[in-house]
C-alpha positions as CSV (number, residue, x, y, z in Angstrom):
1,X,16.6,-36.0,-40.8
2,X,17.2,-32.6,-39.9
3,X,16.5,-30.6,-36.6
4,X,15.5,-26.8,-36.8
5,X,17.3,-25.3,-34.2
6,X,15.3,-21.7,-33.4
7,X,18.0,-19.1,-32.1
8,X,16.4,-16.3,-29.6
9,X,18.7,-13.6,-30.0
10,X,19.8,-10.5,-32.5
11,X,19.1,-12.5,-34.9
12,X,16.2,-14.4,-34.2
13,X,17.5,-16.5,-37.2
14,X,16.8,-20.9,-37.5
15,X,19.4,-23.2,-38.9
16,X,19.4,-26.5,-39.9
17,X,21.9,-28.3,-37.6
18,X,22.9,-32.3,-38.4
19,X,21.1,-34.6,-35.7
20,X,24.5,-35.5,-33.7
21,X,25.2,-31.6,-33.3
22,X,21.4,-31.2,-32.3
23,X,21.5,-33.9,-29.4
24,X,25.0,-32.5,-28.3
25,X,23.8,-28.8,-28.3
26,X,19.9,-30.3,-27.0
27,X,21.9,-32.0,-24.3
28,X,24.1,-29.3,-22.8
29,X,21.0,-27.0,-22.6
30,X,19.2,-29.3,-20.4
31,X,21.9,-30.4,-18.2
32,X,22.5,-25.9,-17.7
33,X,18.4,-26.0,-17.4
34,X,18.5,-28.7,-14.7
35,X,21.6,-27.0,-12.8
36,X,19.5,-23.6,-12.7
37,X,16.3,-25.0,-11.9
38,X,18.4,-27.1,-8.9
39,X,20.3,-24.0,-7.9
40,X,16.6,-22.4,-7.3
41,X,15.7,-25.3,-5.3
42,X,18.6,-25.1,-3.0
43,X,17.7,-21.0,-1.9
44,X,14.0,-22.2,-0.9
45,X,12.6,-20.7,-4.0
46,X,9.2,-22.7,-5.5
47,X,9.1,-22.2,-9.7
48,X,5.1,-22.3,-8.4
49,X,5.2,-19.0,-6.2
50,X,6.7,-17.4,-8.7
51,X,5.0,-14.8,-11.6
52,X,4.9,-16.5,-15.1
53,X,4.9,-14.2,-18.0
């Protein structure tokens, strides 16, 4: 099975990527979301506070 990976950039192109390159690339994303959303912790910051687009 294939994953559809959606690219938001120039682009905005998709491309089918094999599964192991999907949970690699699905994997490094979240560990960078988790360090942000951490680092936002840490300065006293709450994501509820703040404006959603």
């Amino acid at each position: 099975m294939n994953n559809k990976l959606e690219v938001i950039g120039i682009d905005h192109g998709r491309s089918d990527i094999d599964d192991e390159y999907f949970a690699i690339i699905k994997a490094e994303i979240e560990d960078f979301v988790d360090k942000v959303y951490n680092s936002i912790r840490e300065f006293g910051y709450s994501l509820k506070t703040i404006r959603q687009r």
